[in-house]
Each structure stands twice: as structure tokens, then as C-alpha cells.
C-alpha positions in Angstrom: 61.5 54.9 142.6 61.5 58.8 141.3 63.5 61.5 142.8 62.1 65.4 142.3 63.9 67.9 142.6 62.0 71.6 142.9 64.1 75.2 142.7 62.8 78.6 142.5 66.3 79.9 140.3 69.5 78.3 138.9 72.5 80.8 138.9 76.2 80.1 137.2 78.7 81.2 140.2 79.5 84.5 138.7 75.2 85.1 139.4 74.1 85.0 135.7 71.7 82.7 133.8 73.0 79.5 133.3 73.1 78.8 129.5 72.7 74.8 128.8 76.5 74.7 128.5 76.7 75.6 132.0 74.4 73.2 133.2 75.8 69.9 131.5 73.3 69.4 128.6 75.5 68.7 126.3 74.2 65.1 124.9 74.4 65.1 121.4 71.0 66.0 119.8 70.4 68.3 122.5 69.0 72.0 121.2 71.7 74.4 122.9 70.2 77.2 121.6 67.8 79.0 119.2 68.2 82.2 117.5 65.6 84.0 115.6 65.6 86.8 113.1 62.9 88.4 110.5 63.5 90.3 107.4 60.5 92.6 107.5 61.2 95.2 104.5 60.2 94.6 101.1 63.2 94.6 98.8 64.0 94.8 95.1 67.4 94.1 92.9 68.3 94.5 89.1 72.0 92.8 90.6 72.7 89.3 88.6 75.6 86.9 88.7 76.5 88.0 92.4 75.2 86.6 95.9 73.1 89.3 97.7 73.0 90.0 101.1 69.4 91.6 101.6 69.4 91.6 105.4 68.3 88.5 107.0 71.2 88.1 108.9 70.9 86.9 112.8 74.1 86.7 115.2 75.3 83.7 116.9 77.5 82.6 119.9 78.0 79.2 120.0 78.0 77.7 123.7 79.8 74.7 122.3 83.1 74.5 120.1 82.0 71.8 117.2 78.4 72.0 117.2 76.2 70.9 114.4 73.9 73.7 113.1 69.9 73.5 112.0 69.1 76.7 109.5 65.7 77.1 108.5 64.1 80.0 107.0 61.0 81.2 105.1 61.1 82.9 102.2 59.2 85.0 99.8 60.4 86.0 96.5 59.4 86.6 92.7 61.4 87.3 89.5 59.8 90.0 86.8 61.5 89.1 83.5 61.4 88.1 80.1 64.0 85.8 80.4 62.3 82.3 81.9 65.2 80.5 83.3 67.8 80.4 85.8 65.3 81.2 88.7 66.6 83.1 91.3 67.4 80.9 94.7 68.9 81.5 98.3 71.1 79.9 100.4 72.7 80.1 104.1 75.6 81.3 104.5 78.0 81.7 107.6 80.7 84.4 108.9 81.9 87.1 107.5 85.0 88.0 105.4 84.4 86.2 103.5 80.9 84.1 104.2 80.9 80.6 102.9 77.9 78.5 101.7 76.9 76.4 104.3 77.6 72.7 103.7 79.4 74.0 101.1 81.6 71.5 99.1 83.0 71.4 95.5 81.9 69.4 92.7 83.3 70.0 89.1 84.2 73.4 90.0 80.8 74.4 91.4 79.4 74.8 94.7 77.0 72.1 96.0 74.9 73.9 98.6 71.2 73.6 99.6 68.8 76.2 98.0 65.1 77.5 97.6 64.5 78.6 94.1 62.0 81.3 93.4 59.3 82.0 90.5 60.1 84.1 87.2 57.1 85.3 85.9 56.7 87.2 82.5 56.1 91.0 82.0 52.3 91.5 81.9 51.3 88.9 84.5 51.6 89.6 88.2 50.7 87.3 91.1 51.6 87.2 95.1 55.5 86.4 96.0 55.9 82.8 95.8 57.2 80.6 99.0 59.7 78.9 100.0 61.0 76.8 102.7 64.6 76.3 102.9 66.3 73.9 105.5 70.1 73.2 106.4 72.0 70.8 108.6 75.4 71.6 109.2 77.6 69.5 110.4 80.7 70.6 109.3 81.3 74.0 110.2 83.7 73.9 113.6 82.6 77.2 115.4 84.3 78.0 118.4 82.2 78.5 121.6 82.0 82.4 122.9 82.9 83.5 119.3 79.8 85.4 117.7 79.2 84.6 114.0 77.1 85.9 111.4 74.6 83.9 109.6 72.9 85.2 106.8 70.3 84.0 103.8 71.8 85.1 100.4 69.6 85.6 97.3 71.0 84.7 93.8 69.8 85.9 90.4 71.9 84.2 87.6 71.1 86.1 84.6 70.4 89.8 84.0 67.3 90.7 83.1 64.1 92.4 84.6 64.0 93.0 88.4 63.2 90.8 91.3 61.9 91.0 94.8 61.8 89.9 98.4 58.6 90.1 100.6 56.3 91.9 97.7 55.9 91.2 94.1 55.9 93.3 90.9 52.8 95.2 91.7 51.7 95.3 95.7 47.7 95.8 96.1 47.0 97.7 99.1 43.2 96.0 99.6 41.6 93.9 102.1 42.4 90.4 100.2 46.3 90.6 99.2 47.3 94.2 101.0 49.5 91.8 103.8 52.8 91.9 103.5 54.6 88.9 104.0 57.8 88.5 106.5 61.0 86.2 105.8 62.5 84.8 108.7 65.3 82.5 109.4 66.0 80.0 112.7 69.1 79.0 113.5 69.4 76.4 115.9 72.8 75.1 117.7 72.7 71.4 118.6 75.1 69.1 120.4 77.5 67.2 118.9 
């Protein structure tokens, strides 16, 4: 035996859009929510041995204290320098003042945190920014539901030297083959706990 049930609109009592707090979906491993934000510009840095903030950034309100967050993002990055090591790399991070690493714990005196590590390539060679996938499951950041926070994709460069870039590489062509430019974009989705 099946039951169907057929409506035309669902409305909270106060006559808004029911988010799927409000209608009882909170099973864990249920998707509450998915946020979506793109980092269009092309960027460049010379700034080493700090975590940079370039802009991919989207707000969040959680509809559920405690929930487990998904972070995924696409990246595209190179490093122009003489000195091949220490690639560059992102990472999430969430809030603000200050933002912590996601999944962020401490092991002898360093950080362990999930990243995407980018290509250094050699003055006198050029190719396309190189890409990267980066994905995070956090489930042990306790956000409170109906506060917004900040979460944001951080690039790294750990020793100075040369410059490196985000959605272009050293020299852009601006031709029919490798004129696109690419996009970085980040998902962040909210996920019953």
C-alpha cells in the first residue's frame, strides 16, 4: 500500500519558505543545505610565510546547531620562482576573528589540515595554472544554527621568492586556444548530524 500526497506550496506559519529544518529532515546524512561561491578575478601575491585570504569566501547560516560540514572547491594556481620547493597549497578555513583551519588539530606543534598543493615552475618556462581539487569533511566544528559564518579558501606560499597566481599563470595568452580564464569555486554543504 502507497500513500501520495500532492501540494501546490509549503509555507512555515510565519508564511516563508520552509527551510529543511522547518520541515523535519533532519536524519543524519541528510544535505540541509548548499552554498556556492566563485572567485572569478585573476590574482597575484609576492606575500610568503602568511595564510592569504584572496576572496573565495561564501557565507553560511547553519539551520542546525552541530552539523557536519562538506567543503569542496576547485582551484587554479601556479608558482613563478627559482626556488623549487615548498609549493604553495590552500586550505578551508571557518569564521572570522580569528579563522581556524578546518579539521584543524595539532601534531608536534604543527597544524594537520587538509590541502591542495600547487605547481612551482622555473623562470623561463610558462604553462596554464595547474588544478586542483580540494575536499573537507568537518565534523567537528559545532556551529550554532541562525548564526552566519564565514568560510573561506586560504592560499599559502612558504618561502619567499618569485610571485604566484590564482586563476591565470605567469604569462596569460589572449588567443583562441588558452585565452579562457579559469574560475575557482568552492561548495559548502551543511549535513545532518
Amino acid at each position: 500500500m502507497s500513500s501520495i500526497i500532492k501540494v501546490d506550496t509549503i509555507q512555515t506559519a510565519a508564511g516563508g519558505v520552509p527551510t529543511a529544518g522547518d520541515l523535519g529532515l533532519n536524519i543524519t546524512g541528510t544535505v540541509l543545505q548548499v552554498v556556492n561561491s566563485n572567485f572569478t578575478n585573476q590574482y597575484s601575491s609576492t606575500v610568503f610565510d602568511t595564510w592569504v585570504d584572496f576572496g573565495l569566501n561564501a557565507s553560511v547560516t547553519p539551520v542546525k546547531t552541530n552539523s557536519n560540514w562538506l567543503i569542496m572547491a576547485t582551484l587554479h594556481a601556479m608558482h613563478f620562482t627559482t626556488q623549487i620547493d615548498w609549493p604553495p597549497h590552500f586550505t578551508a578555513y571557518i569564521g572570522s576573528n580569528p579563522a581556524s583551519p578546518v579539521g584543524s588539530t595539532t601534531s608536534n606543534n604543527r597544524p594537520n589540515v587538509h590541502v591542495a598543493s600547487f605547481q612551482a615552475i622555473a623562470p623561463g618556462t610558462d604553462a596554464a595554472p595547474y588544478n586542483q581539487s580540494l575536499h573537507v569533511l568537518d565534523s567537528t566544528t559545532n556551529l550554532t544554527a541562525g548564526t552566519a559564518t564565514t568560510f573561506a579558501i586560504k592560499a599559502y606560499a612558504g618561502r619567499g621568492s618569485g610571485t604566484w597566481y590564482i586563476n591565470r599563470a605567469n604569462t596569460m595568452y589572449n588567443d583562441d586556444i588558452s585565452g579562457s580564464n579559469p574560475i575557482c569555486s568552492m561548495t559548502v554543504m551543511e549535513i545532518a548530524s
